[in-house]
C-alpha positions as CSV (number, residue, x, y, z in Angstrom):
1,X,-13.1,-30.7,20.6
2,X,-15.8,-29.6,23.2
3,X,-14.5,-26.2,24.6
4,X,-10.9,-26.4,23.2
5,X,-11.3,-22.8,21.8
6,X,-11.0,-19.6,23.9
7,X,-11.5,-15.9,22.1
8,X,-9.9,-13.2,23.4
9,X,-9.6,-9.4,23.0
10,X,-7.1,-7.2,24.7
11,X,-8.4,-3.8,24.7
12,X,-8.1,-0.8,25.7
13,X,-9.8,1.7,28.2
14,X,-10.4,4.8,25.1
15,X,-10.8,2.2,22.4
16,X,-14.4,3.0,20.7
17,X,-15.3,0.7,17.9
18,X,-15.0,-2.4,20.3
19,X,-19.1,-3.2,19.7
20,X,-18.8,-3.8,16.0
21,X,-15.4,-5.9,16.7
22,X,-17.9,-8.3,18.9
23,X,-20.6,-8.5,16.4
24,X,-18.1,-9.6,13.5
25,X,-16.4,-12.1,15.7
26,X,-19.7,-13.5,17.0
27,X,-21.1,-14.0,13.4
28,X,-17.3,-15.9,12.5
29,X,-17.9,-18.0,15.5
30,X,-21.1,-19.2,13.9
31,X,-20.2,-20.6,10.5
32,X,-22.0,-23.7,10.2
33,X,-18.9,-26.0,9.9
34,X,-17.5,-25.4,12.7
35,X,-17.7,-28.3,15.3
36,X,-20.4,-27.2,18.2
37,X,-19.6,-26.1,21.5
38,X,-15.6,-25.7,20.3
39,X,-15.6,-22.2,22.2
40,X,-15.4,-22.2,26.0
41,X,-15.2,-18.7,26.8
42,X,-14.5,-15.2,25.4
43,X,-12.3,-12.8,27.3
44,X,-11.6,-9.7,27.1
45,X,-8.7,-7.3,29.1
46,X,-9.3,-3.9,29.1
47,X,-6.0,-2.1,30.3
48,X,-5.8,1.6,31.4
49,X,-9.5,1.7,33.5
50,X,-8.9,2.8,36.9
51,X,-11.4,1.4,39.7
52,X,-14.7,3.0,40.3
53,X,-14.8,4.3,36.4
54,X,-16.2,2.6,33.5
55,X,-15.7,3.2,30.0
56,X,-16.7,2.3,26.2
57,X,-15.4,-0.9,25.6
58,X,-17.0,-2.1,29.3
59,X,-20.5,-0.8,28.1
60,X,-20.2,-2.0,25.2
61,X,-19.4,-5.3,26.5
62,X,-22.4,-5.8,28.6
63,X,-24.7,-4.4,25.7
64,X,-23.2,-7.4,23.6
65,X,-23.8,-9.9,26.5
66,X,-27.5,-8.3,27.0
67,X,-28.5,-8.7,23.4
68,X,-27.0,-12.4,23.0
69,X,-28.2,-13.4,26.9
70,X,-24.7,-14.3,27.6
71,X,-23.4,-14.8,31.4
72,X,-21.0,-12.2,32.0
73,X,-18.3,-12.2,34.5
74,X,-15.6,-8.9,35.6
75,X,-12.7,-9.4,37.3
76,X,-10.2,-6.6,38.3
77,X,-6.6,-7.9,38.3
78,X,-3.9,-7.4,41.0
79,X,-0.6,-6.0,39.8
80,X,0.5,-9.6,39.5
81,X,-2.1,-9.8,37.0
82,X,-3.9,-12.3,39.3
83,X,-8.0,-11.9,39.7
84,X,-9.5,-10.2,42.9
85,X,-12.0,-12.3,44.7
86,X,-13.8,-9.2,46.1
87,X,-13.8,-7.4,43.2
88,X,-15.5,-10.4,40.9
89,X,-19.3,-9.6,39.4
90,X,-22.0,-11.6,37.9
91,X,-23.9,-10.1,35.2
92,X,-27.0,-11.7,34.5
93,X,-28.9,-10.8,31.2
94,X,-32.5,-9.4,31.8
95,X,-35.2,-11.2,30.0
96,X,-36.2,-7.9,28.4
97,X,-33.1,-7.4,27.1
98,X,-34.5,-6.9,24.0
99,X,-35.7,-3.2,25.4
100,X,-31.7,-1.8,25.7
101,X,-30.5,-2.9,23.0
102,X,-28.8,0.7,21.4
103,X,-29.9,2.3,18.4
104,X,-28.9,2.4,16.3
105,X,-27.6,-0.5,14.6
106,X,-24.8,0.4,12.6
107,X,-22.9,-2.9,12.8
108,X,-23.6,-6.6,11.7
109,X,-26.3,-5.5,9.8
110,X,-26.7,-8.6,8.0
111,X,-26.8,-10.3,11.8
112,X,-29.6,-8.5,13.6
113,X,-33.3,-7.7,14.0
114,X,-34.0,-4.6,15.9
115,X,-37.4,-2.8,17.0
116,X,-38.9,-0.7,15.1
117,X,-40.7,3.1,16.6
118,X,-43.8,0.6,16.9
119,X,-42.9,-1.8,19.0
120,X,-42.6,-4.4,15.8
121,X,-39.3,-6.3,14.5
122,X,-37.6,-5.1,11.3
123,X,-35.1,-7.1,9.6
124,X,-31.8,-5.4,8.3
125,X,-31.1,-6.4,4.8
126,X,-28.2,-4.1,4.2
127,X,-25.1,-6.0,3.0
128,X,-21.8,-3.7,3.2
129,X,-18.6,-4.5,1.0
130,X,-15.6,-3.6,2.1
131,X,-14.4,-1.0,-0.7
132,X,-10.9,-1.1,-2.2
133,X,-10.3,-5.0,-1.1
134,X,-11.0,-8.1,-1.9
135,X,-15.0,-8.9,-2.8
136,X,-16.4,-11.2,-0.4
137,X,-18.9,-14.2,-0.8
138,X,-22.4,-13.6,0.1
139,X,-23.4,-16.3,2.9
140,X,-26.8,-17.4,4.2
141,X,-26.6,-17.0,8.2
142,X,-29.6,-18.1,10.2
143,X,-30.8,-15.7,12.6
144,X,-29.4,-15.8,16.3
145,X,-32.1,-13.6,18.0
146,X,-35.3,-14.5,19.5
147,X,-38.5,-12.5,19.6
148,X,-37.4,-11.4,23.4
149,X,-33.6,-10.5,21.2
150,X,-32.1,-13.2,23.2
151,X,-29.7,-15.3,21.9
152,X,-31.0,-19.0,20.9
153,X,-27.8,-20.4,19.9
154,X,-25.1,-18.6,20.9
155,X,-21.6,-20.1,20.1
156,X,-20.3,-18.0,22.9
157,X,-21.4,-19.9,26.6
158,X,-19.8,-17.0,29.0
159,X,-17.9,-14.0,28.7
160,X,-15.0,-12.7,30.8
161,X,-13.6,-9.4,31.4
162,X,-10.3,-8.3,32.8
163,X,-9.9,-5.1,33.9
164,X,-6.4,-3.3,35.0
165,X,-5.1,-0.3,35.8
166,X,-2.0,-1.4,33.8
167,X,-1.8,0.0,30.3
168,X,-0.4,-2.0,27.2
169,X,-1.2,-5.0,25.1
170,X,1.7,-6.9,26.0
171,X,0.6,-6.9,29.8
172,X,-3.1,-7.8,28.3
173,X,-1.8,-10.5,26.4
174,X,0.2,-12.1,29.4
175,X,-3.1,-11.9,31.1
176,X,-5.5,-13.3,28.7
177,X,-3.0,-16.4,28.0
178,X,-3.1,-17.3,31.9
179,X,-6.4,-17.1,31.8
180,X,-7.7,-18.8,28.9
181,X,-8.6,-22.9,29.1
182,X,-8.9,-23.8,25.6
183,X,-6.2,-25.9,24.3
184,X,-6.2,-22.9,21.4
185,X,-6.6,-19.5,21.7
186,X,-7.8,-17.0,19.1
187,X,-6.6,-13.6,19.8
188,X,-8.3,-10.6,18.1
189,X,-7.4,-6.8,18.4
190,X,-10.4,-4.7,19.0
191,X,-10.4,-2.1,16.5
192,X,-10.7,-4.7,13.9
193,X,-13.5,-6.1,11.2
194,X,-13.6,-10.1,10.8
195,X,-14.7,-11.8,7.7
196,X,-17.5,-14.7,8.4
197,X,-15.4,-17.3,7.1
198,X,-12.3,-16.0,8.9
199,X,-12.7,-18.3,12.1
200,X,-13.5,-20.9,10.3
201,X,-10.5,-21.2,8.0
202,X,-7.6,-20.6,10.7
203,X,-9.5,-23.3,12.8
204,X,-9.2,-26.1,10.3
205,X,-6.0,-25.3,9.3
206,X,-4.5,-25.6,12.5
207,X,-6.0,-28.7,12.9
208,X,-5.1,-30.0,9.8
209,X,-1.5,-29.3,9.6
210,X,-0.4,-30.4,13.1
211,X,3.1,-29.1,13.1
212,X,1.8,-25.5,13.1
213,X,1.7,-23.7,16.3
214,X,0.3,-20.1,15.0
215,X,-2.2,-19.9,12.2
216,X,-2.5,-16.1,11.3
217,X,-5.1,-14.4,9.1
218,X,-4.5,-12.1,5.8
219,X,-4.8,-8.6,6.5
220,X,-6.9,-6.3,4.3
221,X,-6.4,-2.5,4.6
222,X,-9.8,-1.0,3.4
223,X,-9.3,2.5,2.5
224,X,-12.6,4.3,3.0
225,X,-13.8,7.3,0.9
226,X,-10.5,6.0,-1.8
227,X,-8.4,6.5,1.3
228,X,-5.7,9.2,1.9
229,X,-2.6,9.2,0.7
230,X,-0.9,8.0,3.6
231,X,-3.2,5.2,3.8
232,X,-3.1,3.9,0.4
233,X,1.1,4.3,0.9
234,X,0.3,2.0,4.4
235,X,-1.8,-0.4,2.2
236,X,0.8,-1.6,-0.1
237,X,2.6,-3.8,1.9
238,X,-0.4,-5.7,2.8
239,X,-0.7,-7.2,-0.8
240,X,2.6,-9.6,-0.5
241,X,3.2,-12.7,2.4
242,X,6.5,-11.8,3.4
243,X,6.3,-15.1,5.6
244,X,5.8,-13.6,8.8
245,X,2.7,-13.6,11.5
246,X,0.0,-10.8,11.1
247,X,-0.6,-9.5,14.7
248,X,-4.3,-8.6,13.9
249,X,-6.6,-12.0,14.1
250,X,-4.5,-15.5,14.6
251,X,-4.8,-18.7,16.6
252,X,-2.4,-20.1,18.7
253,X,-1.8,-23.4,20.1
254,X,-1.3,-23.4,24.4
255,X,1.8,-25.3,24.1
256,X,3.7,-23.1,21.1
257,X,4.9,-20.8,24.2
258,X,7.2,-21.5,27.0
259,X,7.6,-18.4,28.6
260,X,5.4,-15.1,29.0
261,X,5.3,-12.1,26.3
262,X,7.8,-9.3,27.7
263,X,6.1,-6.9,28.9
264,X,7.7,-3.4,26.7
265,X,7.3,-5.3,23.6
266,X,6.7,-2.5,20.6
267,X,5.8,-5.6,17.2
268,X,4.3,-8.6,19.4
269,X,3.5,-10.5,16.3
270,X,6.9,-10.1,14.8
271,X,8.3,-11.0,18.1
272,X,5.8,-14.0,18.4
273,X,6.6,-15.2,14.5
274,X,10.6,-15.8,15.7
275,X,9.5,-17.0,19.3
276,X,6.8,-19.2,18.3
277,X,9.6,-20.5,16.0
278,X,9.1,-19.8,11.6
279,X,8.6,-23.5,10.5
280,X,5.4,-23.2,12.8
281,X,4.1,-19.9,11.8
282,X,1.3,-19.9,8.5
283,X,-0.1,-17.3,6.8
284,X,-3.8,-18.6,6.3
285,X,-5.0,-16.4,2.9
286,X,-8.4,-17.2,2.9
287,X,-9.3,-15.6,6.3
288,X,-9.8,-12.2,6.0
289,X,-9.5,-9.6,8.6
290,X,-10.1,-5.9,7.9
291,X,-8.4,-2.4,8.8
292,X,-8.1,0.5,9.1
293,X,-4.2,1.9,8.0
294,X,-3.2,5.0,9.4
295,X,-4.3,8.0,7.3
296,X,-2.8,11.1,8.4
297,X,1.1,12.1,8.3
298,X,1.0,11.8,12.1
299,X,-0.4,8.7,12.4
300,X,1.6,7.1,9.5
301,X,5.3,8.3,10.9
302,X,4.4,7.6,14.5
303,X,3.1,4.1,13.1
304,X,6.8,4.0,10.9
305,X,8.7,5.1,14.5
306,X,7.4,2.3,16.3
307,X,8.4,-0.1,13.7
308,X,11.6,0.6,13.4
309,X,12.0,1.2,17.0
310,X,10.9,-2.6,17.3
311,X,13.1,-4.1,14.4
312,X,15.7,-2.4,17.1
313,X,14.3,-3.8,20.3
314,X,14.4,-7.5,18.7
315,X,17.9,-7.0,17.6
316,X,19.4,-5.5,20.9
317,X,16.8,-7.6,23.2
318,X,16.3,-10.6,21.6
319,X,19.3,-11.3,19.5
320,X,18.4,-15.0,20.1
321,X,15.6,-15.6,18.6
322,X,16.8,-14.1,14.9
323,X,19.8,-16.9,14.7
324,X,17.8,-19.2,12.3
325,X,16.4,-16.0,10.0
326,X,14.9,-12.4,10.0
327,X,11.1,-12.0,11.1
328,X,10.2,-11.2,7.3
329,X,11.7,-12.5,3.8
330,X,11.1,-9.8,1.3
331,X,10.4,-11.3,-2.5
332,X,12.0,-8.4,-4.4
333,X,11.3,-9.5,-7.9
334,X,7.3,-10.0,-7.0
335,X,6.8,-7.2,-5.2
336,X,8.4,-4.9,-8.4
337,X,6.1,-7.1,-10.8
338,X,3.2,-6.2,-9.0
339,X,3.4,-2.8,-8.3
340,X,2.1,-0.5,-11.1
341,X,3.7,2.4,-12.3
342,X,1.2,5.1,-11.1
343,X,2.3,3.6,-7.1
344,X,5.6,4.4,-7.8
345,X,5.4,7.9,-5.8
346,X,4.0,5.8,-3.2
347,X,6.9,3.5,-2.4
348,X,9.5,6.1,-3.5
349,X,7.8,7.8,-0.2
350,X,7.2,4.9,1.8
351,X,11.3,4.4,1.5
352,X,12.4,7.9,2.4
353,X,9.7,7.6,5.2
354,X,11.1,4.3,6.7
355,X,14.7,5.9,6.3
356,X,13.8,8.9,8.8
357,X,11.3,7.0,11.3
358,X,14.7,4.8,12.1
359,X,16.8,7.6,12.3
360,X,14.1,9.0,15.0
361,X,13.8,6.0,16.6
362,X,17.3,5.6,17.0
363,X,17.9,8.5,18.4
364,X,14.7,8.7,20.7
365,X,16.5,5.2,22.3
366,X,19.2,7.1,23.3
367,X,17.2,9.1,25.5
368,X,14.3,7.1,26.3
369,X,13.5,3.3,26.7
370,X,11.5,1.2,24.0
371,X,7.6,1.3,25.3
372,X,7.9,5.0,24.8
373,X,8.0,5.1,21.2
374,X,4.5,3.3,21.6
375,X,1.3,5.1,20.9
376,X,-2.6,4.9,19.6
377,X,-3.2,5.8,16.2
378,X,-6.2,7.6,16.3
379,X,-7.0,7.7,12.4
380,X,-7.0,3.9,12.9
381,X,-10.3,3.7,14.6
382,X,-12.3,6.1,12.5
383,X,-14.5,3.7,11.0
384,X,-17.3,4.8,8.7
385,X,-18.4,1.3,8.0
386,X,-18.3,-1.7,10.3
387,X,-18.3,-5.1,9.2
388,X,-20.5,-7.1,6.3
């Protein structure tokens, strides 16, 4: 089980909540029942950086490796996705990291020590609950920093970054999967929260069902502030396992793939759920992974557009891979059971809005090919709280 585990982010270049992302995922990686040394590497792709520039996510990588002393390696790809040789770096965490560390420390607060004005350490006790989803257990978590703030027993022993020119997660994707040497990879996007025990649970039960291919976790909308009301239209949805793959946080056996992603994909997890193949898709309930739904109108139509305009692709594209079943199987009868009468307005809204996102999409194909309809949510990454 030594090193059979590889973590990895695809990211991109304007993406700014990347540092809390890391800290969550780091504090899953260290739940105390997980076997040691099960993670080989963590890599990351950071698509749309052109050379000679840096960006957020890169900085905030090599603050992460800084604070946790661990080895980090860049590597720009070649439009074949390939690593340069010449363009490889070493970065090597300072002794004194504990000096640039950046204040201040929003995220894992329940994970950290920082300095105090004097020169002294203070501990963090602050313990953040997600509001408007599910309460989570409290955990005892021993402390990974030393009086230096280096990491003593980091579950992490090197970090990779890709960097492209080449913008989209599907061409990330492709990249981190050639790349990665675990027999497993756990793919997390970047504007995301993780729940301690998340890891954990989609680890054991790929392992201990061993038809599965793709273990995904349950995704949480948290609506911060009560949410808006396009957000807590967005959220409903979230409460019901239609049966198919959550494209957020989920694990994924090397073998459960015999071709590459392609590369104009608009739903990658729905497209994964029928490639991958239904019978060895899971749901895992218990692992938790927090975000943020869109909450303005923009955000929530363009979000509704892209949907549709990938229920499309898949149908016209990928006709194939539906034969045995749709991506999602809706439970009618549950859904109407559960919803309470005060939401109604919601999904009366949600309907006519799905109704007029396909019409756009279908006619925006007409004119235009599928990766257009594709575009960052900006109200998505607005985070006012980071992770517990």
């Amino acid at each position: 089980m030594k090193g059979d585990l590889t973590l990895a982010i695809p990211c991109r270049a304007d993406e700014p909540g990347l540092t809390a992302t890391l800290e969550s995922l780091f504090a899953a990686c260290q739940h105390p029942q997980l076997p040691p040394r099960l993670i080989s590497e963590l890599v990351i792709c950071i698509n749309g950086l052109k050379p000679e520039e840096t960006c957020a996510p890169l900085m905030a990588v090599r603050d992460f490796c800084a604070r946790h002393g661990v080895p980090m390696e860049e590597a720009w790809l070649e439009p074949d996705e390939r690593s340069t040789r010449d363009g490889t770096q070493v970065f090597a965490p300072s002794s004194l990291v504990g000096e640039v560390c950046p204040e201040p420390f929003d995220f894992a607060q329940n994970r950290l020590r920082r300095r105090s004005q004097h020169g002294g350490e203070t501990g963090l006790q602050h313990e953040w609950t997600p509001p408007h989803s599910v309460l989570l257990p409290q955990r005892e978590r021993e402390p990974v920093l030393d009086r230096q703030g280096v990491s003593t027993k980091s579950p992490v022993p090197s970090f990779m970054v890709l960097l492209t020119e080449r913008k989209g997660k599907p061409p990330a994707w492709n990249a981190l999967w050639r790349r990665a040497r675990g027999k497993m990879v756990l793919f997390c996007d970047a504007d995301v929260r993780i729940e301690g025990e998340a890891v954990y649970y989609l680890y054991t039960r790929l392992q201990r069902e061993s038809h599965l291919r793709l273990v995904a976790a349950r995704e949480v909308p948290v609506l911060q502030d009560g949410g808006t009301w396009w957000s807590r239209m967005g959220a409903i949805p979230y409460r019901f396992d239609f049966g198919n793959a959550g494209g957020r946080l989920y694990v994924l056996r090397k073998d459960a793939l015999s071709s590459a992603m392609p590369e104009d994909l608009l739903l990658e997890d729905a497209w994964l759920t029928v490639a991958v193949g239904k019978h060895r898709v899971a749901k895992e309930l218990r692992a938790h992974v927090l975000f943020l739904p869109p909450a303005t109108w923009r955000d929530c139509f363009a979000e509704r557009v892209r949907t549709e305009g990938g229920k499309l692709q898949l149908a016209r594209m990928h006709r194939a891979l539906l034969a045995v079943g749709p991506v999602a199987q809706y439970d009618w009868s549950q859904f109407w059971r559960e919803i309470a009468i005060s939401e109604y307005p919601l999904v009366v809204c949600a309907g006519g809005l799905r109704a007029l996102a396909r019409l756009w999409a279908w006619l925006a194909l007409t004119r235009k090919d599928f990766y257009a309809l594709y575009r960052p949510f900006s109200s998505t990454k607005g985070w006012i709280f980071t992770h517990r």
